[in-house]
C-alpha positions in Angstrom: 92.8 -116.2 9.0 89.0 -116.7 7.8 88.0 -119.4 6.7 87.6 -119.9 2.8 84.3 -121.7 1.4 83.6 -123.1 -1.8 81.1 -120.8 -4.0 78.7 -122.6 -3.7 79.2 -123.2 0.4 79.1 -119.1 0.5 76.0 -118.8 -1.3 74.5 -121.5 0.7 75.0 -119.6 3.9 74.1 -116.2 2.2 70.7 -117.5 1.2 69.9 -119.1 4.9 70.4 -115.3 5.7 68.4 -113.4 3.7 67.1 -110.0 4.3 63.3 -109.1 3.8 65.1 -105.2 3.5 67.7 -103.3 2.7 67.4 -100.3 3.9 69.6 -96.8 3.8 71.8 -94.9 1.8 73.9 -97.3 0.2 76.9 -95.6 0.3 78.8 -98.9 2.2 77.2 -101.7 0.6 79.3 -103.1 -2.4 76.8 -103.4 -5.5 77.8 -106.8 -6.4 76.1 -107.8 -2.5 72.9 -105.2 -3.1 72.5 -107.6 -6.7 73.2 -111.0 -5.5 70.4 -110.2 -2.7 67.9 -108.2 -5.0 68.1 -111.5 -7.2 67.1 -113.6 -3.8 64.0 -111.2 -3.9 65.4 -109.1 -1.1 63.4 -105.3 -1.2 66.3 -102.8 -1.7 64.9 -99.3 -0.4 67.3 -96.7 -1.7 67.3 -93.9 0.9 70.1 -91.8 -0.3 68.0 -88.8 0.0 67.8 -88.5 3.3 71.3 -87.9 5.2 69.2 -86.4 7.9 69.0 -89.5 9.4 71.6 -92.5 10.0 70.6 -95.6 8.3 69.7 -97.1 11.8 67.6 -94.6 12.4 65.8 -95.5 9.2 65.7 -99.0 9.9 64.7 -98.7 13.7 61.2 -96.8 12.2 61.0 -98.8 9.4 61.0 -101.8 11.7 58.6 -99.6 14.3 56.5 -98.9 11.0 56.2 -102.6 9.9 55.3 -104.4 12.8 51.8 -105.1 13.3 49.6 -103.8 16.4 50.0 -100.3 18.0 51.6 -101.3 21.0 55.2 -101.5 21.0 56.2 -102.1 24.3 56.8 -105.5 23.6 59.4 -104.9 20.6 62.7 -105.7 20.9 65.3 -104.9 18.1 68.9 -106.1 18.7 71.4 -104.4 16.6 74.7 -106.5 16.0 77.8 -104.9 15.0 76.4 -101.1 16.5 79.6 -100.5 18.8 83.3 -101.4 18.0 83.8 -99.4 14.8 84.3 -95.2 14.4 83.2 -92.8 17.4 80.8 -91.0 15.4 79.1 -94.0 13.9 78.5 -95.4 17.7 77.7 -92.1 19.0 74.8 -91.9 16.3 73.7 -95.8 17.3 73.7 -94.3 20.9 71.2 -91.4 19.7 68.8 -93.4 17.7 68.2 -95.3 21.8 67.1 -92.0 22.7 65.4 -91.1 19.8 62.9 -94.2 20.4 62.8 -94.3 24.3 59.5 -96.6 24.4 61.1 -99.5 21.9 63.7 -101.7 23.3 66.8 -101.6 20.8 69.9 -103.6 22.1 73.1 -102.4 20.2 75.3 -105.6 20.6 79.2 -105.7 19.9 81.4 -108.8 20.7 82.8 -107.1 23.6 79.3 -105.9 25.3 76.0 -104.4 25.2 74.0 -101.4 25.8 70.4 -100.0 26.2 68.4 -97.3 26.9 66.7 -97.2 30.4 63.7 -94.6 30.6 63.4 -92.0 33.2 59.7 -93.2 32.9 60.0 -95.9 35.0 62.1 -98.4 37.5 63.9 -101.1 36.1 64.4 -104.9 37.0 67.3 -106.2 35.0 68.3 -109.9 34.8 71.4 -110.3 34.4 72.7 -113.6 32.4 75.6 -114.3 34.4 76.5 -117.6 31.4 77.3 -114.7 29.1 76.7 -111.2 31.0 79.3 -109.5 33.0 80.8 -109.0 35.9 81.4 -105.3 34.6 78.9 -102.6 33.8 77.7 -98.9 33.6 74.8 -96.3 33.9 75.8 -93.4 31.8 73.2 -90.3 32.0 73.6 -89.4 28.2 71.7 -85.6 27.0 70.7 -84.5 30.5 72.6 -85.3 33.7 70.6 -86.9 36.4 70.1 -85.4 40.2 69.3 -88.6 41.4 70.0 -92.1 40.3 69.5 -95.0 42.8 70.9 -99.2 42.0 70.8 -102.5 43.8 72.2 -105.4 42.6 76.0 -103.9 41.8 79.6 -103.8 44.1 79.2 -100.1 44.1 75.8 -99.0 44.4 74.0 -95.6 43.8 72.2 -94.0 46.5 70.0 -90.8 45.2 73.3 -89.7 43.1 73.7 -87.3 41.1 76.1 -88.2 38.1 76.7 -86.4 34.8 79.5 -85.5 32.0 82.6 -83.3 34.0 81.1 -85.3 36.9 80.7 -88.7 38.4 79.0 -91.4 35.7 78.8 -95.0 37.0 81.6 -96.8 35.0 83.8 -100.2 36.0 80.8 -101.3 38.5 80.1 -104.8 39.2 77.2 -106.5 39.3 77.4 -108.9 42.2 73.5 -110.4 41.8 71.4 -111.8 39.6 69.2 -108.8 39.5 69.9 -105.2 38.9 67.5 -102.5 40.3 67.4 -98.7 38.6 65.7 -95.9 38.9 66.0 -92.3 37.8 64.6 -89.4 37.4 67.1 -89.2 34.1 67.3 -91.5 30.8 70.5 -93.7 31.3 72.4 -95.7 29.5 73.5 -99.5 30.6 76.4 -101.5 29.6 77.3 -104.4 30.5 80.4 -106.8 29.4 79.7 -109.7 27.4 81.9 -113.2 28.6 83.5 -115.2 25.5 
């Protein structure tokens, strides 16, 4: 049962969480909530004319748009609350990774993680073993890849071709503190989150 707060407890916590955006089409958020924060100053941006684009999407180059320099490479953007809900919604989160391959966007659910690794380049990743793990995947997503190649898991890849109607690397172990990939195709990685 969630927990009940006082009014003015509620709006206490709302306002130690206020958005600098709001950002998409609007169709999900209740107008009482797209008020209370438009009266904290919060910018609403109305993008109901565009249902080319999932409102991820728009916030991902909005973000991209707004951050100062040129180079990127450095961004991170976590996304909470991008996996866990309906297929199609994920599957579009998923899409939005590939769609901007050279900014690091971590969609985060309460169950695990995920990120886009680049065919451009090998990857070293840490793994957090307080909170990460043990079990994790590559998934070549668009483009199968003819050769994938991992340290650092129970069941490691060795020049492997994987893709959809064939093998994809799920219910792998990582079994050290680093994880090593490279491919000559973009992959996805998962990894379970501990409670």
């Amino acid at each position: 049962m969630p927990e009940l707060l006082p009014g003015h407890a509620r709006d206490d916590v709302r306002s130690r969480y206020k958005p600098d955006v709001i950002k998409g089409d609007m169709d999900s958020v209740r107008p009482e909530v797209k008020e209370y924060y438009s009266n904290l100053g919060t910018k609403i941006a109305d993008q109901s004319h565009d249902q080319d684009t999932t409102d991820l999407h728009k916030c991902v180059a909005f973000i991209t748009d707004n951050s100062p320099g040129s180079d990127k490479s450095n961004l991170c953007i976590l996304v909470l609350g991008a996996l866990g809900g309906r297929f199609d919604h994920e599957m579009g989160n998923i899409n939005v990774l590939h769609l901007f391959p050279n900014i690091k966007i971590v969609l985060l659910s309460d169950d695990c993680l995920i990120f886009l690794l680049p065919r451009t380049h090998t990857h070293s990743i840490h793994i957090e073993r307080s909170v990460e793990g043990p079990h994790c995947g590559l998934i070549p997503v668009g483009t199968p890849s003819t050769s994938t190649t991992t340290t650092g898991l129970r069941w490691n890849l060795d020049n492997t071709h994987m893709s959809f109607g064939g093998l994809i690397s799920t219910s792998n172990i990582v079994d050290e503190d680093q994880v090593m990939v490279t491919s000559d195709s973009d992959l996805i990685w998962t990894i379970s989150l501990r409670h």
